[in-house]
MOPAC internal coordinates of N, CA, C and O (Angstrom, degrees):
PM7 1SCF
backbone

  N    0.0000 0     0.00 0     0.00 0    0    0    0
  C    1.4643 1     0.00 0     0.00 0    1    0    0
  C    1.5342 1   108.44 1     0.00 0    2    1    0
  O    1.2310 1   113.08 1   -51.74 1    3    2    1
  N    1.4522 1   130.68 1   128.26 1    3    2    1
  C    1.0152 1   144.19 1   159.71 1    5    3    2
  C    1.5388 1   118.51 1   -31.73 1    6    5    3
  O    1.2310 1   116.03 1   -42.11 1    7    6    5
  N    1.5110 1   125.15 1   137.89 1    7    6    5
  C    1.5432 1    90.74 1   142.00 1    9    7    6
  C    1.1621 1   161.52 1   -64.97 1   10    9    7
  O    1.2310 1   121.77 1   168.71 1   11   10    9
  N    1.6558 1   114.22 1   -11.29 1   11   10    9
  C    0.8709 1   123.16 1   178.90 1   13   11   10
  C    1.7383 1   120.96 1   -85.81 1   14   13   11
  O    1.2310 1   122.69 1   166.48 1   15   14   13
  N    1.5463 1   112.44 1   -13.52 1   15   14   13
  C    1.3495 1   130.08 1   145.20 1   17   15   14
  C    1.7456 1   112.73 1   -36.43 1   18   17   15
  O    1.2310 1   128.64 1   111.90 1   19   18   17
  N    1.7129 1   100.97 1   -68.10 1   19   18   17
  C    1.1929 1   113.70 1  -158.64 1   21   19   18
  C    1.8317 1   101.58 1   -58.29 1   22   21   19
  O    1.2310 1   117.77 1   150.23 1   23   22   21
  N    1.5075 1   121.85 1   -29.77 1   23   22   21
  C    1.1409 1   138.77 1  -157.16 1   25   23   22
  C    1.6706 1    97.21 1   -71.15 1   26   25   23
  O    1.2310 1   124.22 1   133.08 1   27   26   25
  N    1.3629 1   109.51 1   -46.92 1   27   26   25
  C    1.2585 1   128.52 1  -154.30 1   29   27   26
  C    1.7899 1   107.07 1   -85.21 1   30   29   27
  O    1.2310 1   121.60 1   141.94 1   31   30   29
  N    1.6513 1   114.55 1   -38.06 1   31   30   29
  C    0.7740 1   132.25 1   167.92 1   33   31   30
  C    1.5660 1   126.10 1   -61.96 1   34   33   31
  O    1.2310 1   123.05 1   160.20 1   35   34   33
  N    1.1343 1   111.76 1   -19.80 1   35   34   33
  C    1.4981 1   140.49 1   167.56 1   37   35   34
  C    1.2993 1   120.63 1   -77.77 1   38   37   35
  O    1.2310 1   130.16 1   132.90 1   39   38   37
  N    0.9609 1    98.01 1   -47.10 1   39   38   37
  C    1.7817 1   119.00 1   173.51 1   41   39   38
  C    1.3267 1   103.41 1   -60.42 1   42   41   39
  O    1.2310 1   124.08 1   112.93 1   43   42   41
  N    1.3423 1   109.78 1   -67.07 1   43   42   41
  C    1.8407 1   108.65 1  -174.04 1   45   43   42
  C    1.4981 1   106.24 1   -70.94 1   46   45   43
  O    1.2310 1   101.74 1  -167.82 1   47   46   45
  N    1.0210 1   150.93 1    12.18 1   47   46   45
  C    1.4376 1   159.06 1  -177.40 1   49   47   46
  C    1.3830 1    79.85 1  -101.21 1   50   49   47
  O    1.2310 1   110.82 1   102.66 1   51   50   49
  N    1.3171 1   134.88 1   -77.34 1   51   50   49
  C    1.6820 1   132.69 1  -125.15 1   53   51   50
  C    1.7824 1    77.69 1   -78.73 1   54   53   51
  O    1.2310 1   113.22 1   118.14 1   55   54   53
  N    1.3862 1   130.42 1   -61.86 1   55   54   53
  C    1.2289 1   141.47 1  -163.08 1   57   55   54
  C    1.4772 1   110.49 1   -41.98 1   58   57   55
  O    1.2310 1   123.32 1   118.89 1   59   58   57
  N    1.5855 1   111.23 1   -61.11 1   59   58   57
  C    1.7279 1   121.10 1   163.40 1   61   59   58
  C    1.5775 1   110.83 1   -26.58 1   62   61   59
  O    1.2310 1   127.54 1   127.15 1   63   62   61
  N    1.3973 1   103.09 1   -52.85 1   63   62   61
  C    1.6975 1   112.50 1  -169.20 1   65   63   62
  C    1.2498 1   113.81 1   -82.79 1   66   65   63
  O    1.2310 1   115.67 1   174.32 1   67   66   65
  N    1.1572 1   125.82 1    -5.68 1   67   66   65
  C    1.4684 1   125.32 1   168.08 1   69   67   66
  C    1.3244 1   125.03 1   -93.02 1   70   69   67
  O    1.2310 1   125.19 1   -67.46 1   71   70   69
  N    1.3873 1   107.65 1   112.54 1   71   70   69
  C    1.6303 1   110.67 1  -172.70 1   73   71   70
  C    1.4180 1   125.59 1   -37.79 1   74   73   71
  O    1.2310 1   109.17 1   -52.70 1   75   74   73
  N    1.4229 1   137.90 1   127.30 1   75   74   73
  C    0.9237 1   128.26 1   171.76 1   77   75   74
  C    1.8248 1   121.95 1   -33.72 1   78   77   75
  O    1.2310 1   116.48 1   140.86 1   79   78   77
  N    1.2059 1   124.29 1   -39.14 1   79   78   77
  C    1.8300 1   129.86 1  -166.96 1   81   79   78
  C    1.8500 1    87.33 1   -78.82 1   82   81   79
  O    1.2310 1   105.94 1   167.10 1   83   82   81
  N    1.0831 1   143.69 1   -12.90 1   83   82   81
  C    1.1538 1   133.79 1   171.56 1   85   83   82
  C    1.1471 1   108.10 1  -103.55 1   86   85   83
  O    1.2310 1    97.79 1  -173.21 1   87   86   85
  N    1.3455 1   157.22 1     6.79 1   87   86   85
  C    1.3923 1   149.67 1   171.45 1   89   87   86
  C    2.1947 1   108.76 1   -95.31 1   90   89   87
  O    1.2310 1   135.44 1   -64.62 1   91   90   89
  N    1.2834 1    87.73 1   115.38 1   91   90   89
  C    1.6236 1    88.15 1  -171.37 1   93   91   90
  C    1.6234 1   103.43 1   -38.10 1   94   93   91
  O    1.2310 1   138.46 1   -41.45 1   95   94   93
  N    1.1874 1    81.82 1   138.55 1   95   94   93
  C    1.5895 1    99.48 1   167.80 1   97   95   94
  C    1.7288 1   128.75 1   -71.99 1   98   97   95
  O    1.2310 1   108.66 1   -36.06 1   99   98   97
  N    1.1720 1   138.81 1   143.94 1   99   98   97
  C    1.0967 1   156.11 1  -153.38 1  101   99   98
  C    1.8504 1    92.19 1   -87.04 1  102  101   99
  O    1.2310 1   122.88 1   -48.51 1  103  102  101
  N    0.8840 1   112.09 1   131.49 1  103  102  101
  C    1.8803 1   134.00 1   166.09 1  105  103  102
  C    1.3095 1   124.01 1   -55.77 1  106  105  103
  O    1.2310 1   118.70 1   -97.55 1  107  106  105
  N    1.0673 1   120.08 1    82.45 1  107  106  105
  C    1.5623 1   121.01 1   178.54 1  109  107  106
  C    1.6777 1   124.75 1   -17.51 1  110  109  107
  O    1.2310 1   104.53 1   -30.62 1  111  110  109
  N    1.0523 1   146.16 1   149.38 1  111  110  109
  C    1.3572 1   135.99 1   168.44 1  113  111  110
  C    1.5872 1   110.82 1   -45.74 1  114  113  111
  O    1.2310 1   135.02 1   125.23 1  115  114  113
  N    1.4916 1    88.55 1   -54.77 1  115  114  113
  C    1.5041 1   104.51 1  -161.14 1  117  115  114
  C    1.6068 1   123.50 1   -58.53 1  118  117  115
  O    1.2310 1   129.31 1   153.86 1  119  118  117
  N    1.8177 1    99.66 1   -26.14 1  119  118  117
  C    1.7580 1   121.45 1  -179.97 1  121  119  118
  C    1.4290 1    87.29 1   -63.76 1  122  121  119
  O    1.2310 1   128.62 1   104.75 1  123  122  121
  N    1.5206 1   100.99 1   -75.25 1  123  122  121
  C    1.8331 1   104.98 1  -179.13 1  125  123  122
  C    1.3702 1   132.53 1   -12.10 1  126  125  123
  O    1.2310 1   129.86 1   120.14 1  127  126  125
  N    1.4610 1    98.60 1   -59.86 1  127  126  125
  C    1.5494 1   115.42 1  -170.14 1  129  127  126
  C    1.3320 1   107.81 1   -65.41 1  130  129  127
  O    1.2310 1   119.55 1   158.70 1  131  130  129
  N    1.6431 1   118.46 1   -21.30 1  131  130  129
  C    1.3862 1   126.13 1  -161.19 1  133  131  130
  C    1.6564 1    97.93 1  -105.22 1  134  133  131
  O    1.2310 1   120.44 1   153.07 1  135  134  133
  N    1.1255 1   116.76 1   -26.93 1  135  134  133
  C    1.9204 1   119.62 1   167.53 1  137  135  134
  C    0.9902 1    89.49 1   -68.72 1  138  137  135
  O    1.2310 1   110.92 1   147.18 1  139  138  137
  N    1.3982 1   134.69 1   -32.82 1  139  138  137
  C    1.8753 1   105.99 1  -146.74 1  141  139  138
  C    1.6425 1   102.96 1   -87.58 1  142  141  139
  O    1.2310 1   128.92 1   152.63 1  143  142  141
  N    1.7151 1   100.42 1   -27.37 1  143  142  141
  C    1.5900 1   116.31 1  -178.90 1  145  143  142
  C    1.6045 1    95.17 1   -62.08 1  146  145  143
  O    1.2310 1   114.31 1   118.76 1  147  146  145
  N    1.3672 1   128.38 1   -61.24 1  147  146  145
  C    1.5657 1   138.07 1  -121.11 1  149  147  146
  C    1.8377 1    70.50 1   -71.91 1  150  149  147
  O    1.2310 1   120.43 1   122.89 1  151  150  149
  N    1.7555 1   116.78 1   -57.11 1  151  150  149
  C    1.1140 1   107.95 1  -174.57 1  153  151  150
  C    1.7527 1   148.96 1   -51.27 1  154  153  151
  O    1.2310 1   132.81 1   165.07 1  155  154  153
  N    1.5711 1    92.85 1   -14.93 1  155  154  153
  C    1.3417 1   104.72 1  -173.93 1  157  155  154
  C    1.5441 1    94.62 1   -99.63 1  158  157  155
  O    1.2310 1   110.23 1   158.73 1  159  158  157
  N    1.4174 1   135.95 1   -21.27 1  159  158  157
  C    1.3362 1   131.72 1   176.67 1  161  159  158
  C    1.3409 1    95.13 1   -70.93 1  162  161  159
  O    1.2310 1   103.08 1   123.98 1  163  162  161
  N    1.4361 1   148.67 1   -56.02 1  163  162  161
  C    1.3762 1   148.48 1   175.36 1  165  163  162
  C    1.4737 1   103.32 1   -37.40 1  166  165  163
  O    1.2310 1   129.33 1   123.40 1  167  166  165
  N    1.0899 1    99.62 1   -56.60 1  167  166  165
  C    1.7406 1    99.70 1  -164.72 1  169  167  166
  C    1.2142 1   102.50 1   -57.56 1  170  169  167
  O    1.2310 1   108.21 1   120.08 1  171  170  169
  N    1.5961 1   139.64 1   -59.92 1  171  170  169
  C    1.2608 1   153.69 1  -152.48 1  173  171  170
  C    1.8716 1    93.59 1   -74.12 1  174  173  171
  O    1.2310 1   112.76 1   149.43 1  175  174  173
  N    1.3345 1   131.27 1   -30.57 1  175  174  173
  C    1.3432 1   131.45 1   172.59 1  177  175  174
  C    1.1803 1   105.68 1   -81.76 1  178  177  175
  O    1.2310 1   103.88 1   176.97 1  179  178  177
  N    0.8552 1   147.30 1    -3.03 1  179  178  177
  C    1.4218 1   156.13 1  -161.27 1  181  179  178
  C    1.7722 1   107.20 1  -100.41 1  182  181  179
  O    1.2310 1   133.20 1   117.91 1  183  182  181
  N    1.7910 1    92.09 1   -62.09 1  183  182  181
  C    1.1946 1    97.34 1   178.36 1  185  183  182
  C    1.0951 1   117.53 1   -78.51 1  186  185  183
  O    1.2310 1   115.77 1   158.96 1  187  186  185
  N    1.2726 1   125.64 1   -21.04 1  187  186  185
  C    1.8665 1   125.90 1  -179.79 1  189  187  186
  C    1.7815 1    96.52 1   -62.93 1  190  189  187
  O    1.2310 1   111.77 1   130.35 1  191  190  189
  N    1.1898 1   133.11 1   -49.65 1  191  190  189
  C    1.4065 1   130.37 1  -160.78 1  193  191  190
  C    1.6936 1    82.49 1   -89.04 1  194  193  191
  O    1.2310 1    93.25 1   145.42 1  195  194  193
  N    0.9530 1   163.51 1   -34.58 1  195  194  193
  C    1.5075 1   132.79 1   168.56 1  197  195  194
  C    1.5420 1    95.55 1   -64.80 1  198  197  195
  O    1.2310 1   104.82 1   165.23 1  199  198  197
  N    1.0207 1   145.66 1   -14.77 1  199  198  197
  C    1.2411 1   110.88 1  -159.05 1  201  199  198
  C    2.2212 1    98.56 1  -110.70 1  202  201  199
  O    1.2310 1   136.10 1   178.32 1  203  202  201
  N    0.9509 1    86.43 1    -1.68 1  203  202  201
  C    1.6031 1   113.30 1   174.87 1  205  203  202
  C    1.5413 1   108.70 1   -80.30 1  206  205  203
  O    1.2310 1   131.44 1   111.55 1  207  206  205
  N    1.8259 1    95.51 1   -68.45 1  207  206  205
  C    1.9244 1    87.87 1  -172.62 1  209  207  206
  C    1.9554 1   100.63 1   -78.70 1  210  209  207
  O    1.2310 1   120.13 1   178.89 1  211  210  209
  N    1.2817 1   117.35 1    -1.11 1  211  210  209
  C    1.3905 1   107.48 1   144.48 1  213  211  210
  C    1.4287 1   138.83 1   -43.47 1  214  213  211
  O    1.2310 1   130.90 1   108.71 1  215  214  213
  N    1.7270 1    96.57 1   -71.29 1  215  214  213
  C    1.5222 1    80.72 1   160.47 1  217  215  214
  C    1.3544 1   142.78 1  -100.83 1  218  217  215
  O    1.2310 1   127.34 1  -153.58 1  219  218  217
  N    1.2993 1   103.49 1    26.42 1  219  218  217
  C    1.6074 1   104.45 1   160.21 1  221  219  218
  C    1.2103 1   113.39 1   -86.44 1  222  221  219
  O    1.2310 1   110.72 1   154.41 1  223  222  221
  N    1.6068 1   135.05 1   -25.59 1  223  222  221
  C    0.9423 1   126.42 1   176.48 1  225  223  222
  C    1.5457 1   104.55 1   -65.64 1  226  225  223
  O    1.2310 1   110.84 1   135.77 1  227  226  225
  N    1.0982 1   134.83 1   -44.23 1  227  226  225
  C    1.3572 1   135.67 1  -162.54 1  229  227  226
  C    1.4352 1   112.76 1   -77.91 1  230  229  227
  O    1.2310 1   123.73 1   151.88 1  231  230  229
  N    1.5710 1   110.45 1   -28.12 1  231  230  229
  C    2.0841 1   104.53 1   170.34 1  233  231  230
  C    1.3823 1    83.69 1   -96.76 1  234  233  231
  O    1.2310 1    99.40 1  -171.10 1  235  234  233
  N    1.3962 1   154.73 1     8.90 1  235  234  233
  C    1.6600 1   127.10 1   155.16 1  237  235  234
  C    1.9137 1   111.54 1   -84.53 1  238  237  235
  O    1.2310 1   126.98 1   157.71 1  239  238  237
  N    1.6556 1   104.18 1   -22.29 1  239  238  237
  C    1.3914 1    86.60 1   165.54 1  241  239  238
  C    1.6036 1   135.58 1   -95.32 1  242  241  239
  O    1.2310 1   131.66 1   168.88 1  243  242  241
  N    2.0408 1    95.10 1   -11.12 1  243  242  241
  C    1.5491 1    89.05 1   171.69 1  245  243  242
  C    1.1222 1   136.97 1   -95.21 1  246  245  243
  O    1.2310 1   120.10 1   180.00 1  247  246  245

């Protein structure tokens, strides 16, 4: 057996023995859907102010 067998095999031992009410819980759709939004509104603010102190930098140097 490999070590990385032995590693893995260890893993699913400790995992078996851990009660289900202590193993993090799985992410609702609905949390998801709402990270995936919160993230693309960040991104899109993100890029509006680069594209802002863009051009202020560019009519403050011409």
């Amino acid at each position: 057996m490999s070590r990385f067998d032995e590693d893995t095999s260890a893993m699913r031992m400790r995992m078996a023995a851990t009660p289900i009410e202590l193993r993090k819980p799985e992410i609702g759709p609905q949390s998801k859907a709402r990270g995936i939004l919160v993230g693309v509104l960040l991104g899109a603010v993100a890029w509006a102010v680069i594209i802002v102190l863009g051009i202020a930098v560019w009519r403050w140097l011409s």
